[in-house]
C-alpha positions as CSV (number, residue, x, y, z in Angstrom):
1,X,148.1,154.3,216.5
2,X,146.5,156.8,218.5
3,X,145.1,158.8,215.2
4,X,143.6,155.6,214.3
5,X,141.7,155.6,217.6
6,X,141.4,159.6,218.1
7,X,137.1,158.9,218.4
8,X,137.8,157.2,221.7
9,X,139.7,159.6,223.6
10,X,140.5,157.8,226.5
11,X,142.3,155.2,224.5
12,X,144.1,157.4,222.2
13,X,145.8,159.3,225.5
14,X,146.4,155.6,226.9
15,X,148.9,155.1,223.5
16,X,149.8,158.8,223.6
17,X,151.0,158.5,227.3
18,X,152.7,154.9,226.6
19,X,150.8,153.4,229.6
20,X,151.7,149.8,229.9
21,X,150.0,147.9,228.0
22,X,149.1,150.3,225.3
23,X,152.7,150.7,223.8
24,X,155.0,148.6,221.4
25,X,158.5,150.0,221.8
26,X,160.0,150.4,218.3
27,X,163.2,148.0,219.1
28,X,160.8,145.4,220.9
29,X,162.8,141.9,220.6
30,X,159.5,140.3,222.8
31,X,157.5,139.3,219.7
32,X,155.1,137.0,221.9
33,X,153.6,140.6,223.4
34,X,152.7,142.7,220.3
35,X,149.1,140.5,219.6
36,X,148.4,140.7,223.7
37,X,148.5,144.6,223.2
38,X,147.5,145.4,220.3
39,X,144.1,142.9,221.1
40,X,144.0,145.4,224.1
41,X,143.8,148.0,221.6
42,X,141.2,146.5,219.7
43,X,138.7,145.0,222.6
44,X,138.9,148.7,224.1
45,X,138.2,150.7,221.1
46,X,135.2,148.0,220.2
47,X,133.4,148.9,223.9
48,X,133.9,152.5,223.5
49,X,131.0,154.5,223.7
């Protein structure tokens, strides 16, 4: 994920450094958090300058 976002650096270290709130653990059994992160994701990247 963080490739995808490597133009906004600060973001792509946020995923690289698994802050919380910017990660999806691989075994995740809570389903109802993936779309809160990665919208996170998403309304970040969009206000990077």
């Amino acid at each position: 994920m963080s490739l995808l976002v490597e133009d906004c650096p600060s973001l792509a270290q946020k995923i690289l450094a698994k802050d919380k709130g910017y990660f999806i653990p691989g075994a995740s059994f809570n389903i109802k958090k993936h779309p809160d992160v990665l919208m996170r994701i998403i309304d970040e990247y969009n206000k990077c300058k």
